[in-house]
C-alpha beads as a LAMMPS data file, in Angstrom:
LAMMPS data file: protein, C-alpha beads

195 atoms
194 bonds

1 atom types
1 bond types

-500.0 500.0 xlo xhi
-500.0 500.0 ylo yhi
-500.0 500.0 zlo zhi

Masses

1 110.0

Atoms # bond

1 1 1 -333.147 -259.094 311.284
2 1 1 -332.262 -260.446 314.814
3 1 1 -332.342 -258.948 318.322
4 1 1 -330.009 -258.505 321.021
5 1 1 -330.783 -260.063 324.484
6 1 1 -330.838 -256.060 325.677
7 1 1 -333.343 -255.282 323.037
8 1 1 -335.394 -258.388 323.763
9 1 1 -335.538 -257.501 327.851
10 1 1 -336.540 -254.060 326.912
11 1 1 -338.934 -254.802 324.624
12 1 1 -340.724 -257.648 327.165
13 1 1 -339.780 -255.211 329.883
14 1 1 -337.825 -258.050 331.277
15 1 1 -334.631 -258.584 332.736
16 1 1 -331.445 -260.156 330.877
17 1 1 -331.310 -263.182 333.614
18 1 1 -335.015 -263.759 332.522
19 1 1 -334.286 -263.881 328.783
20 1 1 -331.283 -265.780 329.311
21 1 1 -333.743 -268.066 331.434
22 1 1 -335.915 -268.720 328.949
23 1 1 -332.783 -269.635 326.266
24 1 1 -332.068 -272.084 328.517
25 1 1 -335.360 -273.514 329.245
26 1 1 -336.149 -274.360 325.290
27 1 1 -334.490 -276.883 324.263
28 1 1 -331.981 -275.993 320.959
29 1 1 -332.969 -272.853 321.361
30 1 1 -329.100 -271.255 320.958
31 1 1 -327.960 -273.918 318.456
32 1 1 -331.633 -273.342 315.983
33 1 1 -332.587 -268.925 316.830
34 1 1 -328.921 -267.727 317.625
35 1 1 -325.778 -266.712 316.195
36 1 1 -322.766 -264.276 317.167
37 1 1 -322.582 -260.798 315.948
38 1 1 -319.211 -258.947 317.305
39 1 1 -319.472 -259.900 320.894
40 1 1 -322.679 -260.181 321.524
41 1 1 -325.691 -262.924 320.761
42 1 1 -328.242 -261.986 318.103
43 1 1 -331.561 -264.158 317.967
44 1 1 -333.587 -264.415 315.048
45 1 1 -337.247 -263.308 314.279
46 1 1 -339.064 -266.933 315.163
47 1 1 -336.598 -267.123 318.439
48 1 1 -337.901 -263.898 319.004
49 1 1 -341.786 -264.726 318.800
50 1 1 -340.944 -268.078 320.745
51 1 1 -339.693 -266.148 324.212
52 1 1 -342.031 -263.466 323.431
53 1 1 -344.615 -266.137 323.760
54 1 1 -342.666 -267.887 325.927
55 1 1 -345.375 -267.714 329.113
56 1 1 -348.382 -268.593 326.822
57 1 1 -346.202 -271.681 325.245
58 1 1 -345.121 -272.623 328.844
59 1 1 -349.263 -272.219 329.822
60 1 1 -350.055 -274.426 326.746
61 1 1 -347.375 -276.794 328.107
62 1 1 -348.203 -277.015 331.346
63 1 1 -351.961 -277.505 330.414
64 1 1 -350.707 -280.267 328.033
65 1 1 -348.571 -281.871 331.079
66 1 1 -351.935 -281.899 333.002
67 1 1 -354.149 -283.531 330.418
68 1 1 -351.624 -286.010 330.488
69 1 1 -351.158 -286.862 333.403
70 1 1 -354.689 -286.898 333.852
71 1 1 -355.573 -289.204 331.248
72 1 1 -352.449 -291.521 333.124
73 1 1 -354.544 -291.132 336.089
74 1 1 -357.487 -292.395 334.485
75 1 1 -356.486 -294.979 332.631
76 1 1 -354.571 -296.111 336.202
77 1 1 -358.126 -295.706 337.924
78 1 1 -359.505 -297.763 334.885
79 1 1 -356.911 -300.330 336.078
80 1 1 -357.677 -300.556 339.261
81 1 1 -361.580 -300.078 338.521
82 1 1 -360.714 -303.486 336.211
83 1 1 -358.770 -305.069 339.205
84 1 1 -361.032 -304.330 342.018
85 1 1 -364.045 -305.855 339.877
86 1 1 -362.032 -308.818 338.984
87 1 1 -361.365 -309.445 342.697
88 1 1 -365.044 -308.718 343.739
89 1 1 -365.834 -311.757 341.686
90 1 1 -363.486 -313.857 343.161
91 1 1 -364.449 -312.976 346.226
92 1 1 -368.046 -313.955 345.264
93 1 1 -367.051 -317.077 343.993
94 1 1 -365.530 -317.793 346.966
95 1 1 -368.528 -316.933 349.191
96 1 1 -370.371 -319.129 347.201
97 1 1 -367.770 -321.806 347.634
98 1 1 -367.673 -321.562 351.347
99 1 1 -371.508 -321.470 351.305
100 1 1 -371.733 -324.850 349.599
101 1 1 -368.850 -326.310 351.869
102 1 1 -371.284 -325.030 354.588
103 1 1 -374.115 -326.885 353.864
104 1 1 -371.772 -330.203 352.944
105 1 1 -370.984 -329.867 356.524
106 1 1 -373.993 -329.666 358.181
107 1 1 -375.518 -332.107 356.180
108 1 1 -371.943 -334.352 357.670
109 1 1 -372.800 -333.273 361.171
110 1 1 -376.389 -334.139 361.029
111 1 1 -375.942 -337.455 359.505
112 1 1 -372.831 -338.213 362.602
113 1 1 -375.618 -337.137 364.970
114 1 1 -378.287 -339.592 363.369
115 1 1 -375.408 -342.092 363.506
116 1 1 -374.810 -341.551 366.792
117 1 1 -378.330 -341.837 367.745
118 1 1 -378.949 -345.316 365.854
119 1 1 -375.734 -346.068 367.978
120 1 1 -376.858 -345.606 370.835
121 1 1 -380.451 -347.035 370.571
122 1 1 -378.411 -350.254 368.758
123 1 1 -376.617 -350.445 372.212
124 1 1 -379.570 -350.328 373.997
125 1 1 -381.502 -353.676 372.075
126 1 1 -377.644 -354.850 372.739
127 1 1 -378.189 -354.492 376.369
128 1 1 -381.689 -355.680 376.691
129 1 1 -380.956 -358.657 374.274
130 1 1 -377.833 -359.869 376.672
131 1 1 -380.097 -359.434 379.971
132 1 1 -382.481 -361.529 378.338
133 1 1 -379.657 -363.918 377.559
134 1 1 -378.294 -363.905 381.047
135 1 1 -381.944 -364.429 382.404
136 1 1 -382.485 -367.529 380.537
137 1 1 -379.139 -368.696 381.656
138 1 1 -380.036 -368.468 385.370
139 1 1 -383.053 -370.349 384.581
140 1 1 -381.446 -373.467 382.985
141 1 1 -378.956 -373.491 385.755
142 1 1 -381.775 -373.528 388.392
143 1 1 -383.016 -376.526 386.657
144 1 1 -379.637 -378.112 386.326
145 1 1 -379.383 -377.596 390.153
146 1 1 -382.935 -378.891 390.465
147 1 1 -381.903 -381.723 388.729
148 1 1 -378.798 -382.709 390.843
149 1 1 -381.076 -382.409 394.184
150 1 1 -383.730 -384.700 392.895
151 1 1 -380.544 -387.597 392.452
152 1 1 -379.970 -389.679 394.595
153 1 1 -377.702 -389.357 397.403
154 1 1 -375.255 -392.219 395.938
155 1 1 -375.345 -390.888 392.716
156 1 1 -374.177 -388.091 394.029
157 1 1 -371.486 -388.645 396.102
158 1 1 -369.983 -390.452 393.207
159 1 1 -370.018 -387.517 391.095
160 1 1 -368.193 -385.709 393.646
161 1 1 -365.487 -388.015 394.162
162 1 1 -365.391 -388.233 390.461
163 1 1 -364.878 -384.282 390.815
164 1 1 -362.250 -384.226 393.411
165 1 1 -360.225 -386.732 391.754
166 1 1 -359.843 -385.205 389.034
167 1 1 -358.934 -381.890 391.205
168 1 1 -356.339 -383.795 392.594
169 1 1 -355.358 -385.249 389.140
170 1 1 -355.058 -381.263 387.885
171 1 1 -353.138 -380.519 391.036
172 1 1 -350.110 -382.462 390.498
173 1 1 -349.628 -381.756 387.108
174 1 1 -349.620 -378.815 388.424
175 1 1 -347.101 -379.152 390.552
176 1 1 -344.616 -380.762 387.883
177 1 1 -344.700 -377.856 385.728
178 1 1 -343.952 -375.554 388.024
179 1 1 -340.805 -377.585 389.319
180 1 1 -339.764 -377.574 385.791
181 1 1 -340.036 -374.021 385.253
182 1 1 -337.816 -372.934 388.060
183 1 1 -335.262 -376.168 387.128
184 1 1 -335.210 -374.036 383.341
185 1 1 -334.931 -370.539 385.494
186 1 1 -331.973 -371.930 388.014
187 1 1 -330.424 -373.111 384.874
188 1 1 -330.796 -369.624 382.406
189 1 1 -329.340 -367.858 385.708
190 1 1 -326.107 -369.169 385.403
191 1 1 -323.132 -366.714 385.942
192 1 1 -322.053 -366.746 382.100
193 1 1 -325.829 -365.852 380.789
194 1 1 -325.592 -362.488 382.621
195 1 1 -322.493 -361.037 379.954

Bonds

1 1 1 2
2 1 2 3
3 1 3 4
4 1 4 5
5 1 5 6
6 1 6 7
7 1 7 8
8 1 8 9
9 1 9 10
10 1 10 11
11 1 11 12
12 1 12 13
13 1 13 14
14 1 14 15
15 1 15 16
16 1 16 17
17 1 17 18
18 1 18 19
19 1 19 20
20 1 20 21
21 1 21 22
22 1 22 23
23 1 23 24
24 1 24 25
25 1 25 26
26 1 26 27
27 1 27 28
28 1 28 29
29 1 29 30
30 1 30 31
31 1 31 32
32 1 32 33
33 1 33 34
34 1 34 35
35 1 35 36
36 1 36 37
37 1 37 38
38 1 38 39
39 1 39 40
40 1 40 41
41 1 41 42
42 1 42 43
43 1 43 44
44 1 44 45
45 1 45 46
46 1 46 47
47 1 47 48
48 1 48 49
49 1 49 50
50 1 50 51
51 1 51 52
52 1 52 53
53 1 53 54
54 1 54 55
55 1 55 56
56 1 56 57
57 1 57 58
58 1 58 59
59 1 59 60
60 1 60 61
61 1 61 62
62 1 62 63
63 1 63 64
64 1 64 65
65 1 65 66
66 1 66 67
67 1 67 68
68 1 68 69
69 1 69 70
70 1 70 71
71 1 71 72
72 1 72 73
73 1 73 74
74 1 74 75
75 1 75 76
76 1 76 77
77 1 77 78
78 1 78 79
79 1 79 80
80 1 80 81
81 1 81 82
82 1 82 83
83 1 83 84
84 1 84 85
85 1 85 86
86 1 86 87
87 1 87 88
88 1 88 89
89 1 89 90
90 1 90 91
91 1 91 92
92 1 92 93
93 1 93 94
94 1 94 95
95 1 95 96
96 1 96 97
97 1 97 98
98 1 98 99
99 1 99 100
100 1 100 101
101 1 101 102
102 1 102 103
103 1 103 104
104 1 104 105
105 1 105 106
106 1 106 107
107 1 107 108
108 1 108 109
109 1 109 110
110 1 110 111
111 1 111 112
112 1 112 113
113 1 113 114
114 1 114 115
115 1 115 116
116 1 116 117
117 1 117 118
118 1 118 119
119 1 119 120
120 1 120 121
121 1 121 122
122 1 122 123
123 1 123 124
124 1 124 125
125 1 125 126
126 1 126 127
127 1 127 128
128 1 128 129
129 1 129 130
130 1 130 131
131 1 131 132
132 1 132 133
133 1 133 134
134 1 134 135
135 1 135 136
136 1 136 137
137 1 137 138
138 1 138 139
139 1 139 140
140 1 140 141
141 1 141 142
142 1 142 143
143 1 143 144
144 1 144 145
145 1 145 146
146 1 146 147
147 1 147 148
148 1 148 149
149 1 149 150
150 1 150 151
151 1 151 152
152 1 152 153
153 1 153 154
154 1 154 155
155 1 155 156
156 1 156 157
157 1 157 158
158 1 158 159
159 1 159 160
160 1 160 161
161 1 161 162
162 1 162 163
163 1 163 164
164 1 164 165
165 1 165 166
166 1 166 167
167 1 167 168
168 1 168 169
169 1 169 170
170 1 170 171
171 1 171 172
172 1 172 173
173 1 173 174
174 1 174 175
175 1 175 176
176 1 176 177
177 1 177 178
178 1 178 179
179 1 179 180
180 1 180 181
181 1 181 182
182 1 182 183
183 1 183 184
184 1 184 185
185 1 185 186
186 1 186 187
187 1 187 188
188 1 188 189
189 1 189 190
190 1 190 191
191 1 191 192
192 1 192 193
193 1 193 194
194 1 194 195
């Protein structure tokens, strides 16, 4: 046989509001442990035990709650554990990606600077090879102009008329082209070339 919700808050030594509290918590409580008797609400012997046991079920609940929740925690830390050792070995990777693009690039800058170097000491045998060349030059002029001295005045004075004729040659044909130029330049400057 059922109790009444006064019986019940006697019994438990608690109030109505706190039985009625605990109906409400449990879900299908009313519809499953009570029915109506007259005007009041009966409940039946196992909706009885259930809110008399109502604080160790919520306990055993609660405790349940926090086992769960702590095996989602763990199994998030796993995660994360899982993630944060992935990336650590990406990261190493990396480092040991960067460390061989290191090297690669000193070994580049030390063969620019050998480069550089053979440059430069090419550039010098350049230098000393077109001194050398410019030497020798001087010399076989001296000897042309040796040469010339040791002719004879005649001889000479031929070759410089021979020399100033053809100057003189050089000149006026000089002096034709450059009339023709500014005969083409008075004609291209003609009012209708300027639209």
């Amino acid at each position: 046989m059922g109790k009444t919700i006064r019986q019940l808050s006697e019994e438990l030594q608690l109030s109505k509001q706190a039985i009625n509290q605990r109906i409400s918590s449990i879900k299908g409580f009313r519809s499953k442990h009570t029915h109506k008797v007259k005007n009041h609400l009966e409940i039946d012997e196992q909706g009885v035990k259930m809110l008399a046991n109502f604080d160790k079920q919520k306990r055993q609940d609660q405790q349940a709650d926090r086992q769960e929740r702590q095996t989602e925690n763990d199994k998030q830390d796993k995660k994360e554990t899982n993630t944060n050792n992935v990336l650590l070995e990406q990261i190493n990777v990396k480092d040991q990606q960067i460390s061989k693009l290191q090297k690669s690039l000193d070994q580049q800058q030390q063969l620019q600077l050998a480069t550089l170097a053979e440059n430069r000491q090419l550039k010098g045998q350049i230098q000393e090879l077109s001194g050398l060349i410019e030497s020798s030059n001087s010399t076989q002029k001296r000897q042309v102009t040796k040469i010339n001295d040791n002719l004879s005045n005649g001889a000479n004075s031929s070759n410089t008329m021979d020399k100033t004729d053809k100057q003189d040659k050089n000149r006026v044909v000089d002096t034709n082209e450059k009339q023709k130029r500014i005969h083409k330049n008075k004609v291209n400057n003609s009012w209708w070339h300027f639209w």
